[in-house]
N, C-alpha and C positions, 0 to 999 in steps of 0.2 A: 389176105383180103377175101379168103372164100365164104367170111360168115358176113361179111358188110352187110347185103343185104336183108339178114336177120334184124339189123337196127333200122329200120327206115319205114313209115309210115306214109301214105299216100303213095306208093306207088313211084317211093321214092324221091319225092318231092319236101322232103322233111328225117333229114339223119339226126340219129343219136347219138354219142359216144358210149353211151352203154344199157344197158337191159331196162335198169329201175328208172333213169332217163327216160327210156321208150313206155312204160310201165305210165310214168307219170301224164306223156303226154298222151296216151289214149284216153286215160282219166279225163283229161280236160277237154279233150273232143269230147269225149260221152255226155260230160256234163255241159257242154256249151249248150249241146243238141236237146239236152232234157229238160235244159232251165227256160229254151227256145221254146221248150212246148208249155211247160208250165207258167210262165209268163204270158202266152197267147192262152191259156184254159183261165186264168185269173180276168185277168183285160176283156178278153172276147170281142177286137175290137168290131165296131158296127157295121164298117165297110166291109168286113171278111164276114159277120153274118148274117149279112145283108145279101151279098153278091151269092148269085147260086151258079155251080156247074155241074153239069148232069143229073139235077135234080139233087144237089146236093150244096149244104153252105160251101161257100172255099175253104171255111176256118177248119172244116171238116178231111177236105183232100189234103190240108196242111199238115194235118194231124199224122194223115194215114201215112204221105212223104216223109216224113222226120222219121218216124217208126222206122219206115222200109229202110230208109238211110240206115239207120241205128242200129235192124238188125242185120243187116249185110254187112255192114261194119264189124260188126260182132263176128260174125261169120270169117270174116276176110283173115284181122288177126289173132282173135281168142279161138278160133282152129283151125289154123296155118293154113287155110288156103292160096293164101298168096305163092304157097311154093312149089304150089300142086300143077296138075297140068291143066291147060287152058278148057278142051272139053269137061274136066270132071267138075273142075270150079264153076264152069258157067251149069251143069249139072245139078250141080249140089244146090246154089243159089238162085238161080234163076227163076227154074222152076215151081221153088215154094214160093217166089214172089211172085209170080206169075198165077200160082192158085190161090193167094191168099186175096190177091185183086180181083179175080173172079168169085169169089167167096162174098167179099166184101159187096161187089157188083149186084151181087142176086141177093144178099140179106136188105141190101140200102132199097133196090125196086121192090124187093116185095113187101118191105114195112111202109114204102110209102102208100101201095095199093091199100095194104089194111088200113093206113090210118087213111086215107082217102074215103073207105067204103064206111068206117068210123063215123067221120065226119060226116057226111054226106046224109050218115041217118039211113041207114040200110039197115044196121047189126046199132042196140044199143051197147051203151058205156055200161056193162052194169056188173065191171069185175074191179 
């Protein structure tokens, strides 16, 4: 029973009996999560871009969430981290999601500045 835990996804809240079983069901997480987003980029429904937070639509923080799910996902079982030890996993992932929200944070304020001073009729439109 020492490789049990090699078949189980979520943290073990979902066993396999075998590899291509496990195989399959990542697939269909992956694509639940990608059809979740492409369904919301079609639709766009009005309430989500409509409603803002942080100066930002919701449909837009939705977007950024599913990602970061989808790549720590990625992260977890397509390079074992699950088996690693608890500092180097929170290491490895954390981290870049941690800069890639900061990242995100400072490109989202400062396009809204430009497009603010845009707007406003400071700098013309004239590219």
């Amino acid at each position: 029973m020492a490789h049990a835990h090699k078949l189980e996804i979520f943290r073990g809240l979902i066993k396999f009996k075998s590899n291509i079983t496990k195989i399959w069901g990542v697939l269909l997480f992956l694509t639940i999560i990608t059809s979740i987003e492409v369904v919301l980029g079609i639709i766009r429904p009005p309430f989500l871009v409509e409603a803002s937070f942080l100066g930002m639509h919701l449909l837009n923080w939705i977007f950024i969430g599913l990602t970061l799910v989808k790549a720590y996902y990625i992260a977890w079982d397509f390079m074992h981290l699950r088996d690693e030890k608890t500092s180097l996993r929170r290491t490895i992932v954390w981290v870049p999601i941690f800069l890639v929200c900061y990242l995100i944070f400072i490109l989202l304020f400062e396009a809204t500045y430009i497009f603010e001073v845009y707007k406003d009729g400071y700098i013309k439109w004239n590219f």
